[in-house]
C-alpha positions as CSV (number, residue, x, y, z in Angstrom):
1,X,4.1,-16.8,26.8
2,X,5.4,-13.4,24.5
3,X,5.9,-10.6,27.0
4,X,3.5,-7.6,26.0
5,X,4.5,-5.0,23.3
6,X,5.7,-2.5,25.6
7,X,7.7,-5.0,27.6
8,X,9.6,-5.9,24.1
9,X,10.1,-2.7,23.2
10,X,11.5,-2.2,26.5
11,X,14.0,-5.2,26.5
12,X,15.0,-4.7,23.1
13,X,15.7,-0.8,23.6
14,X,13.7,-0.1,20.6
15,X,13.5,3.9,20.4
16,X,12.1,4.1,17.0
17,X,14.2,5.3,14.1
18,X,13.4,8.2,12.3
19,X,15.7,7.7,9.6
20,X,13.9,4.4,8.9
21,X,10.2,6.1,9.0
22,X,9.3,4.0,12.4
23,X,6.1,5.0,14.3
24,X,5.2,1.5,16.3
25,X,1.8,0.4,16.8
26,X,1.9,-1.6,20.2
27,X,-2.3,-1.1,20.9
28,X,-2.9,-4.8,20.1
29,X,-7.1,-4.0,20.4
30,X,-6.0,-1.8,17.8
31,X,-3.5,-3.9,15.8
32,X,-6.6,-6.9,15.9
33,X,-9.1,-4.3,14.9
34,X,-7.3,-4.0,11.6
35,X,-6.9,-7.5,11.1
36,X,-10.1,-8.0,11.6
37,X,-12.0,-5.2,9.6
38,X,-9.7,-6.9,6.4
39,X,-10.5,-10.0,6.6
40,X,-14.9,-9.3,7.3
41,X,-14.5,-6.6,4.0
42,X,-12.8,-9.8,1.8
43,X,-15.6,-11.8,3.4
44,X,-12.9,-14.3,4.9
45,X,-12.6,-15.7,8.7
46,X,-9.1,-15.8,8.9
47,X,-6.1,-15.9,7.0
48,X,-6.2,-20.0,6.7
49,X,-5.5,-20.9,3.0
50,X,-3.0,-17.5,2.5
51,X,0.5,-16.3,2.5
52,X,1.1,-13.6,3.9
53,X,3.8,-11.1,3.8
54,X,4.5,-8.2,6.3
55,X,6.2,-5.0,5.5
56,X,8.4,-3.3,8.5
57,X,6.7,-5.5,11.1
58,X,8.8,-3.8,14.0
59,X,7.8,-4.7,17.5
60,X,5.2,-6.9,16.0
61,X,2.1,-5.3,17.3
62,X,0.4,-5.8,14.0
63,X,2.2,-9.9,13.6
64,X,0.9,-11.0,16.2
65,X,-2.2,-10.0,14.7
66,X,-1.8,-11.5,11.7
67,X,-0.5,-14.8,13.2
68,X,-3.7,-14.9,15.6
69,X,-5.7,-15.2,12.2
70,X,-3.6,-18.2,11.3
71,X,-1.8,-17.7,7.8
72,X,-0.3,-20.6,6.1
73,X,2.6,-19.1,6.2
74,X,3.8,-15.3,7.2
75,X,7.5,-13.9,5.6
76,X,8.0,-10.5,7.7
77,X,10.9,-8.5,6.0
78,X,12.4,-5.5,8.6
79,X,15.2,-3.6,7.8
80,X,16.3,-3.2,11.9
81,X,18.2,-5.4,13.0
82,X,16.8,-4.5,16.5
83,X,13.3,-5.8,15.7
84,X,15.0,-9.0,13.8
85,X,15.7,-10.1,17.0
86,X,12.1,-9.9,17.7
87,X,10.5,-11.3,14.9
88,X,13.1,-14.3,16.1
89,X,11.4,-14.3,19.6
90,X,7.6,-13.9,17.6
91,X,9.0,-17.2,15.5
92,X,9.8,-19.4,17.9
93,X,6.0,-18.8,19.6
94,X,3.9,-19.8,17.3
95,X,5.9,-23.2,15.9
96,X,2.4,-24.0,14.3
97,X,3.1,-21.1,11.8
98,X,5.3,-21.2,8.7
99,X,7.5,-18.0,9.6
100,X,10.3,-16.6,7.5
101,X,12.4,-13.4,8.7
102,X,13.9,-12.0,5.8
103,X,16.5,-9.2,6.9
104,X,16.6,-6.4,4.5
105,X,14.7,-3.4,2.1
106,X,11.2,-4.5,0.9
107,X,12.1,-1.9,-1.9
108,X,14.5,-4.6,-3.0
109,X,12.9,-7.7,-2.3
110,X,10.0,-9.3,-5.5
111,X,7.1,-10.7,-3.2
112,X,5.6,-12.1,-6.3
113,X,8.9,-14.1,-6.6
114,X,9.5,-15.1,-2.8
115,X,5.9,-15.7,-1.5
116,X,3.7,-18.7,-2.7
117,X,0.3,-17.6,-3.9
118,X,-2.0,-16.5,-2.7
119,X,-0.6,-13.9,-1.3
120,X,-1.8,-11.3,0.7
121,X,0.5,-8.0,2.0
122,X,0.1,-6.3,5.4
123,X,2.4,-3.8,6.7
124,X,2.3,-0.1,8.4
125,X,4.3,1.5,5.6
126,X,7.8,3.0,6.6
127,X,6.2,7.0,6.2
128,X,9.7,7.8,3.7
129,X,9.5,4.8,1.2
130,X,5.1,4.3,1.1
131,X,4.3,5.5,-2.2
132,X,7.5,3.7,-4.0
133,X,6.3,0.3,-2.5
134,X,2.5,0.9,-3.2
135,X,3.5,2.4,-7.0
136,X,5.5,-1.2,-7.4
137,X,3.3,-3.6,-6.3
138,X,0.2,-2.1,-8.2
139,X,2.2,-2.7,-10.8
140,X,1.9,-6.4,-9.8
141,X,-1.8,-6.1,-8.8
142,X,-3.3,-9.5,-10.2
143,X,-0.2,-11.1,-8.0
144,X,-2.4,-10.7,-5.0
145,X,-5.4,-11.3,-3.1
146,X,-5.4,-8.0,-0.9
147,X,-3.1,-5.5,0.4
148,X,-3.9,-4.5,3.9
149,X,-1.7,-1.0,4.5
150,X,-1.3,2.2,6.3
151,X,0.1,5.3,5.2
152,X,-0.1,8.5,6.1
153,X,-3.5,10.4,5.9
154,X,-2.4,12.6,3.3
155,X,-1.3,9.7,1.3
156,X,-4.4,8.0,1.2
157,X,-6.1,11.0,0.8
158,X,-3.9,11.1,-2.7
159,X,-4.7,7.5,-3.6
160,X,-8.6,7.4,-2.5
161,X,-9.1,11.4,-4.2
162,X,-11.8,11.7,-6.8
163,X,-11.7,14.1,-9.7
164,X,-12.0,17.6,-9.7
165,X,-9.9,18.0,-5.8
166,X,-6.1,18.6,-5.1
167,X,-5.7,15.6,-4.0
168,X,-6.0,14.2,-7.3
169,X,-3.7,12.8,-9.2
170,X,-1.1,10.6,-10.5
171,X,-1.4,7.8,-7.8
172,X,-4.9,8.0,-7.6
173,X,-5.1,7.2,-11.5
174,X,-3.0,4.4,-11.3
175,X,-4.2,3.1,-7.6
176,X,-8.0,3.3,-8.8
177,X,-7.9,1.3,-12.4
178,X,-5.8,-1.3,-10.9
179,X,-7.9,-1.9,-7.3
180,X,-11.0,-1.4,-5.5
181,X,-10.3,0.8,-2.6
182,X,-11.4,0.7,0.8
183,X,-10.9,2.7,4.3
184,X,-10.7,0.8,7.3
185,X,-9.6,2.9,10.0
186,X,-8.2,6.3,10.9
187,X,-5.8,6.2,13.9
188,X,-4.8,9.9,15.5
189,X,-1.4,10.3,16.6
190,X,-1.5,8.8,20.1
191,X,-2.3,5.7,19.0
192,X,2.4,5.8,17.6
193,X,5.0,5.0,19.5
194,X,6.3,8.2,19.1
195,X,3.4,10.0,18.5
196,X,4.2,11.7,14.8
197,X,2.9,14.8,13.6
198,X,0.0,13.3,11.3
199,X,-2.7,10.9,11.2
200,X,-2.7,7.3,9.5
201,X,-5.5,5.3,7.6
202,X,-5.6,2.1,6.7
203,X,-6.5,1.0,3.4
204,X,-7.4,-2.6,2.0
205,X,-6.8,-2.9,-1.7
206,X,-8.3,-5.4,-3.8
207,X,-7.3,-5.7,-6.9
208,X,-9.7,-5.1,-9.9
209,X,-11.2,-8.8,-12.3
210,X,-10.2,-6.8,-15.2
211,X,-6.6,-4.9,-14.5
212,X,-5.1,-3.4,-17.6
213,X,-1.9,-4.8,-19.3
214,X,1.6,-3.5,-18.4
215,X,1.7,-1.7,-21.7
216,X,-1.3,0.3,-21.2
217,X,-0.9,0.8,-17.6
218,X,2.9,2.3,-18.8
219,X,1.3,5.0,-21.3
220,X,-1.0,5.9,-18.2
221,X,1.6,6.8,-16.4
222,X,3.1,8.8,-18.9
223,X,0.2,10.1,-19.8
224,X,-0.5,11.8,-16.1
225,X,2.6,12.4,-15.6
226,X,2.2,14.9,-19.0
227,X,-0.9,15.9,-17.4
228,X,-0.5,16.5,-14.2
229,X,3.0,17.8,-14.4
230,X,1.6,21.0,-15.5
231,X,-2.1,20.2,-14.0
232,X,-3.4,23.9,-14.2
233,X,-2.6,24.1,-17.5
234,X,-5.3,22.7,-20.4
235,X,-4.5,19.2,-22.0
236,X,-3.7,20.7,-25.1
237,X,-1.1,22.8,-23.3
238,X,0.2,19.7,-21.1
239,X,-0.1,16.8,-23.5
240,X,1.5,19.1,-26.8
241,X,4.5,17.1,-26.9
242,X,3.2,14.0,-27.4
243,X,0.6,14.8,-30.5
244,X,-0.9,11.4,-31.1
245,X,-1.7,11.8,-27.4
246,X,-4.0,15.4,-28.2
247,X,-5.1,13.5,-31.9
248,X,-6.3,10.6,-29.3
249,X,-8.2,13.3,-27.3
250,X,-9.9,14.8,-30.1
251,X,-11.3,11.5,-31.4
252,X,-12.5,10.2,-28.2
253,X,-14.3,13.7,-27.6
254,X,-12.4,14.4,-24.3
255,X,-11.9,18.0,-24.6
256,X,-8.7,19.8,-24.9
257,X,-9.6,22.6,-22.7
258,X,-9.9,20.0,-19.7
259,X,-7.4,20.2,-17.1
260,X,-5.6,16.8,-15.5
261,X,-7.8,16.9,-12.8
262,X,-11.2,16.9,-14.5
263,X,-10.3,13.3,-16.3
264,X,-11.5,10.4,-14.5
265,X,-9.4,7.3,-13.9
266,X,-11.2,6.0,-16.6
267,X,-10.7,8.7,-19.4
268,X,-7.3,7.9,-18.9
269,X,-6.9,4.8,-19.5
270,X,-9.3,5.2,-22.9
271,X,-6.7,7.4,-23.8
272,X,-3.8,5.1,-22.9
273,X,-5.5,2.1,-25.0
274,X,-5.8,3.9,-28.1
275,X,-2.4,4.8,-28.3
């Protein structure tokens, strides 16, 4: 029988880093709601059939979620060497589940490589390294099933934001061709262990049938990063120094007096392809 998330926390003298981005999550209705609002939006029961990898797992609030819904296997990777110790205690609970603890910087470790498809990711994001991981695994989009994750609400107000806002922009190009993008749940402050200064959402991504190829998805990027790099400015102004990327404007009849934020997704990646 696992003590209760505040009892672990207690034994384990977790004070949550800040350095390391922790906010713990140790409501488990919560941590369950958000297991369970994933699987019902992929249409799935559990996690039976999946491998599942969690990001920054810490107390394990939201593992023993995930092991509830029965993965075929789980790999949590935690930088604290603190909450090693308890994925350890988590392990030897559930003997029924495949569980690997893998000690070290998710920035550094290839979950396409090191989990079996198919994969699914989970994790409430470290706050200081959320974009970089989400940026990298888009990347590897077709790689997985799902990616169930929180960030902070300004995040995913950057990765969710349609045209035309200020929350528009690079990562919600790249985000929105390469998944279909779901909220989940907004959780207020309280709900942390320590409370921060913001609220979180959770998103679910699922990646897109069609998901454009590494070359095209690497002149998007530059493409926005032209664009929006000097996003008040019109795209004649922003894209001059890469002509064939104004010639491509002109004969696709998106108009040079746009600004970044007034292309959709879309119009971006037109442009990219005929590059």
């Amino acid at each position: 029988m696992l003590p209760s998330l505040k009892e672990t926390v207690e034994k384990h003298g977790l004070l949550a880093a800040k350095a390391l981005g922790q906010n713990f999550l140790l409501d488990r209705n919560i941590t369950d709601k958000i297991v369970r609002l994933s699987l019902k939006k992929q249409g799935l029961d559990s996690f039976a059939g999946f491998h599942v990898a969690e990001i920054g797992p810490g107390p394990g609030g939201l593992t023993r979620a995930v092991t509830a819904a029965l993965p075929s296997s789980l790999t949590v990777v935690e930088m604290d060497a603190r909450c090693v110790a308890v994925m350890e205690e988590l392990k030897a609970a559930v003997p029924e589940i495949s569980f690997r603890i893998v000690h070290g910087d998710a920035l550094a470790f290839d979950f396409v490589k090191e989990i079996p498809a198919p994969r699914q990711l989970v994790g409430n994001l470290p706050y200081n390294v959320s974009v970089p991981l989400l940026t990298g695994w888009l990347h590897q989009a077709a790689a997985f099933r799902a990616m169930t994750l929180m960030f902070q609400k300004e995040v995913a107000d950057r990765i969710t934001a349609p045209t035309r806002c200020k929350d528009y922009g690079r990562l919600s190009v790249l985000a929105q061709l390469v998944c279909d993008i779901s909220r989940l749940a907004e959780l207020p402050p309280e709900c942390f262990t320590p409370a921060p200064k913001v609220r979180s959402t959770v998103l679910l991504f699922t990646p897109k049938k069609q998901i454009p190829s590494a070359d095209v998805l690497a002149k998007t990027e530059k493409l926005t990063a032209l664009a929006f790099g000097q996003r008040r400015k019109m795209l004649r102004q922003s894209l001059k120094s890469w002509p064939a990327a104004t010639a491509a404007c002109e004969r696709l009849e998106i108009s040079l007096t746009a600004r970044a934020e007034e292309l959709l997704p879309e119009d971006y990646l037109r442009l990219a392809a005929a590059l």
